[in-house]
N, C-alpha and C positions, 0 to 999 in steps of 0.2 A: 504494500500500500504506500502510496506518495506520502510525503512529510504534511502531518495536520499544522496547517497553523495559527488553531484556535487553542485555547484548554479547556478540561471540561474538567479541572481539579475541583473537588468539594462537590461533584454533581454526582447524582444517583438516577441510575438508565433501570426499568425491566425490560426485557424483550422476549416474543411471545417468537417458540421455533426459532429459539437464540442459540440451538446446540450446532447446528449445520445451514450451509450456504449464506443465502446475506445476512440472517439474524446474527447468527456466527462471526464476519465478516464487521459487522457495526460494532458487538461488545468488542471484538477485539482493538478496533478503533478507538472507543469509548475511554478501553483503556489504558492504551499507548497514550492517549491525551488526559490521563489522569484523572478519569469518572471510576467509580465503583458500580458493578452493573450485578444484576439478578434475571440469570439464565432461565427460563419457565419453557420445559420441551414435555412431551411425553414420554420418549425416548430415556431412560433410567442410563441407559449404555453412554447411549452417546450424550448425555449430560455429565458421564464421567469421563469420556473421552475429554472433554471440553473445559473440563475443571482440570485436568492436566495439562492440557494444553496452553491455554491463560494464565495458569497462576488461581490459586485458591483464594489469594489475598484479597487481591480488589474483586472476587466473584462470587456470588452465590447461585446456589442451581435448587430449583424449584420443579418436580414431576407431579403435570398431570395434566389434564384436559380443557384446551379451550374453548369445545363447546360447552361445559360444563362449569354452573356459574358459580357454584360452592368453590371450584377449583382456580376460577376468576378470583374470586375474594382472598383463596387463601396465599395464593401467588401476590398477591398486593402489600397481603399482613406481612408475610414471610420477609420481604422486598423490608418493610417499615422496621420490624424486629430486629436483622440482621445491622441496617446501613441508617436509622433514622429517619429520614425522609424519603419521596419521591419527585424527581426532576424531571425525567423523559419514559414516555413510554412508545417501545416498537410491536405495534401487530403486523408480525411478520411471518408468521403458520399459516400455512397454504397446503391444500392437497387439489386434485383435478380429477376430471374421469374423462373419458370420451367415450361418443356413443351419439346416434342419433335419435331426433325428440321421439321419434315415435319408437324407439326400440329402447331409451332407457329406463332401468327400472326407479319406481320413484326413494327405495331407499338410498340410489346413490347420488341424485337429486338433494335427496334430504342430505347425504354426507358432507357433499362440498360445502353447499350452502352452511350445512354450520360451524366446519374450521372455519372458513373463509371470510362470514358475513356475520353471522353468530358471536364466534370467536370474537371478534374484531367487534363487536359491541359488547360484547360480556367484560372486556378487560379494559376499556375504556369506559367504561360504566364504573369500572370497580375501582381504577386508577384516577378518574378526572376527579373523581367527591373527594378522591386526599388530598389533588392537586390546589384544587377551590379552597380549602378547610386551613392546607398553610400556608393561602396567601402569598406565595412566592409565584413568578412566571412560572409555564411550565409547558413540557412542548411534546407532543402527542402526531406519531410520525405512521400512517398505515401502511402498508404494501397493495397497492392495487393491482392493475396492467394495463398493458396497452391494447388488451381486450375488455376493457371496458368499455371504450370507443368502436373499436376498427375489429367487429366479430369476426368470426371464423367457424366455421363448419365444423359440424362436430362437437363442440365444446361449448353447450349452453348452459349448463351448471357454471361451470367456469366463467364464462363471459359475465352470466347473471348475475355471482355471488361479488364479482370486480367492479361490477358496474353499481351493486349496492355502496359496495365499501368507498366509493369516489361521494355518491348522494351522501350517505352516513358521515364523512368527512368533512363535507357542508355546510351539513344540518350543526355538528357537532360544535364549526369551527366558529359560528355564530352564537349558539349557546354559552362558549366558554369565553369568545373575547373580554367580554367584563373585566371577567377575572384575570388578565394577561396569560390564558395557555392558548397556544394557538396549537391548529390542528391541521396539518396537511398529507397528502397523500405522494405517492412517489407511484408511475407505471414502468415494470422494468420491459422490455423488449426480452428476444431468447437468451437466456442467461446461464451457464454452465453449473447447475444446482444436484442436487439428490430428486428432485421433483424431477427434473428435464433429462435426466442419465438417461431414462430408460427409451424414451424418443430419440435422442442425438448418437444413441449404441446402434439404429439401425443403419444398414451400411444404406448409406445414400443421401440420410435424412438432414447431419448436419451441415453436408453445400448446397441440397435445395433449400436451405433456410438461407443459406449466406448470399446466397441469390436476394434474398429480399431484405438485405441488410447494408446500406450505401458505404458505412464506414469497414465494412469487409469483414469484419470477428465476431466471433460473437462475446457477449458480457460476461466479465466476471462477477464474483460475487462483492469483492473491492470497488467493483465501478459503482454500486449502488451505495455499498455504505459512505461513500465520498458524499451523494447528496441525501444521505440520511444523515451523514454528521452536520451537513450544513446545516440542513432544517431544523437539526435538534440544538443549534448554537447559536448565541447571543448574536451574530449577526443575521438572523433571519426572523429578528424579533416581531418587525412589520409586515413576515409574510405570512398569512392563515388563507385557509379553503383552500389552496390549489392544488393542481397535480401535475408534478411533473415527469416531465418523458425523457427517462433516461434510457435507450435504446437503439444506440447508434444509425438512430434516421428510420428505422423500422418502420415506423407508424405515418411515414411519408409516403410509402408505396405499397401496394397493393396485396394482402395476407396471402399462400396459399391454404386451403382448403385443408386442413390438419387432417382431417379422417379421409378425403381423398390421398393423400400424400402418404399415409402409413399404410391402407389399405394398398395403394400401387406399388408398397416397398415390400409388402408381404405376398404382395401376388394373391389377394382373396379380399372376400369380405371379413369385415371384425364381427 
């Protein structure tokens, strides 16, 4: 990751799916620029992966579930118990499906939408009342995409639960201005995640994407928490509601067809 040159000494981050890819990628930012941050994954393994990784010190790790609001609140308390306050919060736990509207079944419907849209109001729900209550700024940062704009085939749980979390960002970031937290979203483009392994493993799949990517690479998980640090830092005090498109020109030209393009790589239907 490029040299931060903000600090974020005396600051306390949670982040939701902070054990792998950009949640991962932020706390680690967080805290080379001197935050203490509280991991909350489902993932038990790779929340110990991740406390070795970092350092114990400035980290704490928190298991269990974000669609799950008891698990919301206790990720918050934990967060307050450990480190005293809370400064930033990342919902940044994502899962997808693919599948067309009329062939999917509605519990996995129901699944995404609730990491994705659930999640992401369960834990700002449970994070903003602390934020409010101590009167300090406080910056509230979602992970959307750049399908929440520019759909794609195939993936309407997904598209749907992105396109919530951009509205809920909105809504949220007007409700808390008052109070100085402001609330905005980030849409990443294709990004080199644990989510996207199992798409960019097919042989073919990650140059037909690079095809629709002006800047030629695709994202790392570093390239988002660069404007996840921004947002979450004293200089982006003035900015709340928006979303930004970090996705190297992606959302300029025109998607392929996700379930057309895995289905042509598999040689059948899904």
């Amino acid at each position: 990751m490029a040299d931060i040159t903000w600090s974020f000494a005396g600051r306390v981050a949670l982040v939701s799916g902070g054990a792998s890819g950009i949640g991962r990628a932020a706390a680690a930012g967080w805290i080379a620029a001197g935050a203490r941050v509280a991991v909350f994954d489902q993932s038990a393994e790779r929340l110990e992966e991740t406390a070795g990784a970092l350092g114990r010190g400035a980290l704490a790790t928190v298991a269990g579930d974000v669609s799950d609001p008891d698990d919301c609140e206790r990720a918050v308390a934990e967060t307050l118990a450990r480190f005293g306050r809370l400064d930033i919060l990342l919902n940044s736990a994502g899962t997808g499906a693919m599948g067309r509207v009329w062939d999917l079944e509605p519990l996995v419907w129901d699944r995404v939408l609730a990491v994705n849209l659930r999640g992401t109001f369960l834990l700002t729900r449970a994070a903003s009342r602390w934020m409010v209550e101590q009167k300090r700024p406080g910056r509230i940062v979602n992970i959307a995409s750049t399908n929440a704009t520019v759909p794609t085939a195939g993936h309407s749980p997904y598209c749907a639960s992105k396109a919530g979390v951009v509205a809920l960002t909105q809504v949220a970031a007007l409700e808390l201005a008052p109070h100085r937290v402001t609330v905005n979203a980030i849409a990443p483009g294709p990004v080199d995640t644990n989510l996207t392994a199992p798409l960019f493993a097919m042989p073919g799949a990650r140059e037909e994407f690079l095809r629709h990517v002006p800047l030629g690479r695709m994202g790392r998980a570093e390239d988002i928490a660069q404007a996840i640090l921004f947002l979450s830092s004293e200089a982006a005090e003035w900015v709340t509601g928006q979303c930004f498109y970090v996705d190297g020109g992606q959302s300029l030209v025109a998607l392929p067809p996700y379930i057309d393009l895995v289905e042509r790589l598999l040689g059948g239907k899904l």
